[in-house]
C-alpha positions as CSV (number, residue, x, y, z in Angstrom):
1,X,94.6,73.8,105.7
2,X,93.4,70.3,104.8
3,X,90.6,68.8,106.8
4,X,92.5,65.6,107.6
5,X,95.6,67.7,109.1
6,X,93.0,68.7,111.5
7,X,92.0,65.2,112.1
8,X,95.5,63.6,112.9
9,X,96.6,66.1,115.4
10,X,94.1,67.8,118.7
11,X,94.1,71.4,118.0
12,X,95.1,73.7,120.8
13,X,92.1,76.1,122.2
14,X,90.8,78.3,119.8
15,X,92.4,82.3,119.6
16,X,95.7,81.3,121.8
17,X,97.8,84.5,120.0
18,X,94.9,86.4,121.6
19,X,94.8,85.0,124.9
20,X,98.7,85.8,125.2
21,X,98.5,89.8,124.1
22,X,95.7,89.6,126.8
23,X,98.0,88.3,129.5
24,X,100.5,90.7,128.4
25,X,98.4,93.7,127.1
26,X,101.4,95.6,126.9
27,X,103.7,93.3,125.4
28,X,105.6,82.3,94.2
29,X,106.7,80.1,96.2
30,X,110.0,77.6,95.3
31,X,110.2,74.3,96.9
32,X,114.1,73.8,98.7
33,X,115.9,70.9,97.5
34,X,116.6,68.2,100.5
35,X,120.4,69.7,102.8
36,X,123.0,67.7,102.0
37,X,126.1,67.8,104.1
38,X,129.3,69.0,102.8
39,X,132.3,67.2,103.4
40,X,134.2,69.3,105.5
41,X,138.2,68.2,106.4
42,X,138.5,70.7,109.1
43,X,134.9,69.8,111.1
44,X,136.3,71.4,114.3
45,X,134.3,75.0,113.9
46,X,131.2,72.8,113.0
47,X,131.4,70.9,115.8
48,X,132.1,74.5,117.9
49,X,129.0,75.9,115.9
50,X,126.4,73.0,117.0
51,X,127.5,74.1,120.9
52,X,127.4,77.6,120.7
53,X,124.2,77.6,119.0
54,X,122.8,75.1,121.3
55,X,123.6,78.0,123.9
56,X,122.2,80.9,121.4
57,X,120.0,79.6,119.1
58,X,118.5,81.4,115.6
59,X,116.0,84.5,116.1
60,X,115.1,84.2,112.1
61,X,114.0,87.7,111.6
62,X,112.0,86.7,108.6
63,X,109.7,83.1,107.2
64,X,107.6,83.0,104.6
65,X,106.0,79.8,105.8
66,X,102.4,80.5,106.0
67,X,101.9,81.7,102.1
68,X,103.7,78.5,101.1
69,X,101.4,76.3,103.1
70,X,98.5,78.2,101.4
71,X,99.2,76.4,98.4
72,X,98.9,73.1,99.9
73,X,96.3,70.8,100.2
74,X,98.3,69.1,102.6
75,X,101.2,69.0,104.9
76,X,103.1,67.5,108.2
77,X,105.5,70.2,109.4
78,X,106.1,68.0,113.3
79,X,107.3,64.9,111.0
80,X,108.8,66.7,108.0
81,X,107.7,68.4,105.2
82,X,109.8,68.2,102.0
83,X,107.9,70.8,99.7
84,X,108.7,73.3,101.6
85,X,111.9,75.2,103.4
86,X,111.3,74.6,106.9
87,X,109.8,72.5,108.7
88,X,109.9,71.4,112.9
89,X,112.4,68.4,112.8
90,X,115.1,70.6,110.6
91,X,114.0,73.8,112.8
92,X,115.7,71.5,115.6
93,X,119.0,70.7,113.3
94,X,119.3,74.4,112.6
95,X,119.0,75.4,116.2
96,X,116.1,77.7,115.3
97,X,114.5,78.9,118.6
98,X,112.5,81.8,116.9
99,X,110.8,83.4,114.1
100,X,109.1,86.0,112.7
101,X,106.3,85.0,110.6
102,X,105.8,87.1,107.2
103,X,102.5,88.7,106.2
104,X,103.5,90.3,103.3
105,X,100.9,90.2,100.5
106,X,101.6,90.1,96.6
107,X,102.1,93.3,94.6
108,X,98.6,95.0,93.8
109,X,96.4,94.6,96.7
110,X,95.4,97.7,98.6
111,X,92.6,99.0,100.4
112,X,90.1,96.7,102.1
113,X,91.7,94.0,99.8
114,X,94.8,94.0,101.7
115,X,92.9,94.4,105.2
116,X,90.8,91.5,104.7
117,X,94.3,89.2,103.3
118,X,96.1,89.9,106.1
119,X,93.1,88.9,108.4
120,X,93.3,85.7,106.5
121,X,97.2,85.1,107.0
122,X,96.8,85.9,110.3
123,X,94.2,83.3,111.0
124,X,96.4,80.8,108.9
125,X,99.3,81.4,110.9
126,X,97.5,80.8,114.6
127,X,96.1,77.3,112.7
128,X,99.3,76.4,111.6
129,X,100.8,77.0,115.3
130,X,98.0,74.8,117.1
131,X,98.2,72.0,115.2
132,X,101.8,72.1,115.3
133,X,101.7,72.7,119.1
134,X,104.6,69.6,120.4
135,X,107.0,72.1,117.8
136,X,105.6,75.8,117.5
137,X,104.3,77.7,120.0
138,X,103.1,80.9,119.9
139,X,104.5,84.7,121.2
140,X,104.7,88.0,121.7
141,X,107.2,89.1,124.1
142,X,110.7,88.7,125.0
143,X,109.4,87.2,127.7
144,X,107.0,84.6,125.8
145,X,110.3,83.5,123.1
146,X,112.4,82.7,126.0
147,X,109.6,80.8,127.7
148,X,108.7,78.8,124.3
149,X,112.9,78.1,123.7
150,X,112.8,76.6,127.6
151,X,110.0,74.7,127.2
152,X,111.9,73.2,124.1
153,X,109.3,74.9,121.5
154,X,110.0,77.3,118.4
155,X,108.7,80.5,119.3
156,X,106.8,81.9,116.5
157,X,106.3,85.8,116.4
158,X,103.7,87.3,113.5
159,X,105.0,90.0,111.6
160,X,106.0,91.6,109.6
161,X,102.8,92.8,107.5
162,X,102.5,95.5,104.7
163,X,102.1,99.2,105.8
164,X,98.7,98.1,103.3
165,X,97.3,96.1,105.6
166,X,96.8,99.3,108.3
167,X,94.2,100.9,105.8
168,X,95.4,104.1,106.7
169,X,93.4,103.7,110.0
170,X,95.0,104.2,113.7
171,X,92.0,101.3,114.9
172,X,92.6,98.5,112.5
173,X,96.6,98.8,112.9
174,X,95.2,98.7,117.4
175,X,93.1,95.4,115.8
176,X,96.0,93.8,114.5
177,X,98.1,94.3,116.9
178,X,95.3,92.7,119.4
179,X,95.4,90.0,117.0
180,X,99.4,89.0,117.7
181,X,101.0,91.6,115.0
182,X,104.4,92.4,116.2
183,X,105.8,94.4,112.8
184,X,105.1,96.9,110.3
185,X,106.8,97.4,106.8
186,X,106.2,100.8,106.2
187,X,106.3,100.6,101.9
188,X,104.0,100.6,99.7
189,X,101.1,103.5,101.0
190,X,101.2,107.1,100.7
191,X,101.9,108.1,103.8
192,X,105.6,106.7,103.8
193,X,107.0,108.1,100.6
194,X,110.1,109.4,98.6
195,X,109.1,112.1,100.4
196,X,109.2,111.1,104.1
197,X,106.5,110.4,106.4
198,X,103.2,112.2,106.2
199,X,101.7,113.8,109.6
200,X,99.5,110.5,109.5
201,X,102.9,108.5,109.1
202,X,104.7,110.3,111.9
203,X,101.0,109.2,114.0
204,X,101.4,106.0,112.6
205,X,104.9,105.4,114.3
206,X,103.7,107.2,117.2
207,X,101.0,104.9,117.6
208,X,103.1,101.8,116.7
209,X,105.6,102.9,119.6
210,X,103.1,103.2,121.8
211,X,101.4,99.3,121.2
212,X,104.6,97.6,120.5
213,X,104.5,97.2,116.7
214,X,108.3,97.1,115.3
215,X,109.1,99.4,112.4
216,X,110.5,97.1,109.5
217,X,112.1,99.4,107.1
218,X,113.5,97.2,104.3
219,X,112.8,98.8,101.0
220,X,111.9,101.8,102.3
221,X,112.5,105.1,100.7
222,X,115.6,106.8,102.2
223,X,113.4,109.8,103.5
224,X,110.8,107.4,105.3
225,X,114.0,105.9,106.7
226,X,115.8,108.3,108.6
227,X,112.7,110.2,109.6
228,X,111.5,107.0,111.5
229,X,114.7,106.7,112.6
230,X,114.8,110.0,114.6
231,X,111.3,110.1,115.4
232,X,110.6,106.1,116.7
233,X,111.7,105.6,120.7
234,X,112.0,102.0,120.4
235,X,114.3,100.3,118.1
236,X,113.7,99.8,114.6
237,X,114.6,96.7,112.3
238,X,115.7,95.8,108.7
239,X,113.7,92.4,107.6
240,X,115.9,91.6,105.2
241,X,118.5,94.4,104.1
242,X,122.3,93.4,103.8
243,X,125.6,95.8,102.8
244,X,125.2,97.7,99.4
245,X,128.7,97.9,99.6
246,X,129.5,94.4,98.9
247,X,126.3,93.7,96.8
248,X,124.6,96.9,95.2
249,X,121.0,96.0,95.9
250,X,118.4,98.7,96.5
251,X,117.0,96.6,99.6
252,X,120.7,96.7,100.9
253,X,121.7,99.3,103.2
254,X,124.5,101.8,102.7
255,X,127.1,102.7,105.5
256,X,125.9,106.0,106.1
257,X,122.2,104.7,107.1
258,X,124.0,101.5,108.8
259,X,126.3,104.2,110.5
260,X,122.9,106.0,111.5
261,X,120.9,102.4,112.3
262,X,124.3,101.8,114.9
263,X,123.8,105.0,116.4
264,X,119.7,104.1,116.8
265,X,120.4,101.0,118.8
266,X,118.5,99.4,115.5
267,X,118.8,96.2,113.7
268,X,119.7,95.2,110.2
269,X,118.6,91.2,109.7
270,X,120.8,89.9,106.9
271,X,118.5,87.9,104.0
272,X,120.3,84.0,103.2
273,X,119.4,84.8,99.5
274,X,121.6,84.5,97.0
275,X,119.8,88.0,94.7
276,X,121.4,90.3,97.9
277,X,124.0,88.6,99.7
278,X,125.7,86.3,97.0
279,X,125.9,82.7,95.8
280,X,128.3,81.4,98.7
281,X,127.9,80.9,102.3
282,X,131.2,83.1,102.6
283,X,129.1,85.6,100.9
284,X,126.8,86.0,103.3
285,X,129.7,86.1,106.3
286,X,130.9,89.1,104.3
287,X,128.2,90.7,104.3
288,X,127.7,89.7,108.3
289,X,131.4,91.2,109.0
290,X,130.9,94.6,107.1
291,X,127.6,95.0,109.0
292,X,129.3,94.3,112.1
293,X,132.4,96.6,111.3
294,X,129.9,99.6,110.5
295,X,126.9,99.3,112.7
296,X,128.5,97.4,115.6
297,X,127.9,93.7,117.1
298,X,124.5,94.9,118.8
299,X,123.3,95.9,115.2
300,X,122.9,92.4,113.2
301,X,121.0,89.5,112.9
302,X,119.9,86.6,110.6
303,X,116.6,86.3,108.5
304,X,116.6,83.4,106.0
305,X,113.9,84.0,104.2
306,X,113.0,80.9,103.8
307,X,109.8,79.5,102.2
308,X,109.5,83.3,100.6
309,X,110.2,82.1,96.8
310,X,113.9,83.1,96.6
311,X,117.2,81.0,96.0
312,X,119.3,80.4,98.7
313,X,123.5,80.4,98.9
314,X,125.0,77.0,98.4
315,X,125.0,75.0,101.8
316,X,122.5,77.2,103.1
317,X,119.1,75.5,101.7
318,X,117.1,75.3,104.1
319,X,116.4,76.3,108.1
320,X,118.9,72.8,108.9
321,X,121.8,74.8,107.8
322,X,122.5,77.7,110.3
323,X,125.5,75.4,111.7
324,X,127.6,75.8,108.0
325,X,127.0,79.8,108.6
326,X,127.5,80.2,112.4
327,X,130.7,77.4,111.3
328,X,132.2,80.2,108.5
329,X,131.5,83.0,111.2
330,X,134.2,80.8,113.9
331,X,136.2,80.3,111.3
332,X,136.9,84.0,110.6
333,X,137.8,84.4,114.4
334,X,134.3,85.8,115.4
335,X,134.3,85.5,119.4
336,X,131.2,83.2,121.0
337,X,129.8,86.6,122.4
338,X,129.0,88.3,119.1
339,X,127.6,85.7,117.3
340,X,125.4,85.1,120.5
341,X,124.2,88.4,119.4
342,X,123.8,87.4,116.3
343,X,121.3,84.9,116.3
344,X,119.7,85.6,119.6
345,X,120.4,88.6,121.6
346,X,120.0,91.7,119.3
347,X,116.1,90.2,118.7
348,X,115.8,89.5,122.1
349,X,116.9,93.2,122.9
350,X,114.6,94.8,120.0
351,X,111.7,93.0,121.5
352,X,112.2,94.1,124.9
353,X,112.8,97.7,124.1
354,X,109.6,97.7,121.7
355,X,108.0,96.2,125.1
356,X,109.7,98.9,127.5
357,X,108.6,101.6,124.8
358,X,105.1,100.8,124.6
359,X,104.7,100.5,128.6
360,X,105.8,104.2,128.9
361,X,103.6,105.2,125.9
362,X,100.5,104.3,127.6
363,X,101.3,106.1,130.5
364,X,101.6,109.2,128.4
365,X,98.9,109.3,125.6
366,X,95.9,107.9,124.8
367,X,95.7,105.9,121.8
368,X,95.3,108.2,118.7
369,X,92.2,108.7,116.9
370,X,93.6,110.8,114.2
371,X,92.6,110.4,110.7
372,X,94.4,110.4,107.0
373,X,91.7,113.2,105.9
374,X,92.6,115.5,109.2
375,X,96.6,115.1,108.7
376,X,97.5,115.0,105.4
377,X,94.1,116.7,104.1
């Protein structure tokens, strides 16, 4: 970040991700073109949209704001930032109340590479949040989003990371997770495979129950899916995995593993981009209804993907434009109470039962000291 952002706004105190998992120890890059509104004849379901999402606001399941702001040398995100997707003034239009900070890495860094980048995204995320603190605040709990939405604040939750950025040790994943990490993508390392889960991946998950680290499984092999799946208490997520039956993408889920993410209580967080969901906003709302036909209401959410160099479904450019979705959603007779769930209360719910998961964890095991070379030697 620019030394003269720092200058024009007081900085909060240093390390505040840290001070709240302390309070609650238990708990290429495309630039969006400016929204316009479309004309819309029959404005009634957007005007219903704007209320119920004042009610419910967005849980976006997935940003990729802090790797676009690496790239510049400057930027204002409290008065508006136009190179980038989201910023806090169209946060507010959208009725954004939450999201989930990505800490993915580009393709090709492993090893202490990939430990030592997500260190540095990490530490780029907490400075964007405390200079950003009248709009953004920081959390880490169910508990901590709600408090942030009250106090009129975006709730910003880091996560999720590359399985990489673990190292295939127990202690740095325990680090991280000191360090405000709330979610896991388990691709991209040996231990979560075409073939399944090692005996250092099932410890992995283990150990991830037990602190409170969400299991992301978009792109994950089918194995490594349905083996967390039966092994994980808490709930799992999808980042950003929509219907393979109504777009064949690999991300995209079929209905036998949404039928099996229903029956796990988990969530699938529908990506706004146009590669899996579709060109249209109506896409996207079929995509939403088949979801919701096959893993039930409790089972889908929203992540825009914003800022994370992908093209977006006309009328749904930017974080501003939740309202045009949410609007479609009315339209097709979906009742206030599901897309409550929607946008706020299946993330709400994941987060508490990653919370209530970890609590009983720590009252049965110790945190694991196993190693790669003992497991899967």
């Amino acid at each position: 970040m620019a030394d003269l952002q720092h200058d024009l706004r007081p900085a909060a105190a240093a390390g505040e991700f840290d001070d709240l998992t302390e309070q609650y120890p238990d708990e290429g890059v495309v630039a969006a073109e400016p929204y316009e509104p479309v004309s819309d004849p029959d404005d009634a379901p957007l005007t219903r949209a704007h209320a119920v999402l004042a009610a419910h606001p967005v849980a976006d399941g997935y940003n990729g704001l802090p790797w676009a702001l690496k790239r510049l040398s400057y930027y204002d995100l409290e008065d508006g930032e136009s190179t980038v997707g989201t910023d806090v003034p169209r946060l507010r239009r959208g009725h954004v109340g939450a999201l989930f900070w990505s800490l993915h890495l580009p393709e090709g860094l492993d090893g202490d590479r990939a430990v030592g980048a997500t260190l540095e995204q990490l530490d780029l995320a907490k400075s964007i949040v405390r200079t950003c603190d009248e709009g953004l605040r920081p959390a880490c709990t169910a508990g901590q989003v709600a408090d942030a939405r009250n106090c009129g604040r975006v709730a910003v939750l880091l996560g999720p990371a590359g399985a990489s950025a673990v190292g295939d040790s127990l202690g740095t994943l325990r680090q991280l997770h000191l360090l405000g990490l709330r979610a896991l993508t388990l691709t991209g390392v040996s231990w979560a495979s075409d073939a399944g889960l090692t005996r250092f991946g099932e410890e992995v998950v283990r150990e991830m129950n037990r602190l409170g680290v969400i299991a992301d499984l978009s792109g994950a092999p089918e194995q490594t899916v349905r083996r967390v799946l039966s092994l994980s208490r808490a709930p799992v997520l999808f980042s950003r995995s929509a219907a393979r039956a109504i777009r064949p993408h690999p991300v995209n889920l079929p209905d036998d593993l949404l039928a099996e993410l229903g029956a796990a209580k988990g969530l699938c967080l529908v990506p706004l981009t146009a590669e899996q969901t579709g060109p249209t906003v109506r896409d996207v709302a079929d995509h939403l209804d088949h979801i919701r036909a096959v893993a039930g209401a409790q089972c889908v959410g929203l992540s825009g993907t914003y800022d994370s160099g992908s093209a977006h479904p006309q009328e749904l450019g930017d974080v501003s434009c939740y309202p045009r979705l949410i609007a479609e959603l009315l339209r097709r007779g979906w009742e206030e109470g599901d897309v409550a769930l929607l946008t706020w209360g299946n993330v709400q719910r994941v987060l508490r039962g990653a919370d209530f998961t970890a609590r009983a964890a720590q009252q049965r095991r110790a945190p694991s000291t196993a190693t790669i070379s003992e497991l899967d030697a």
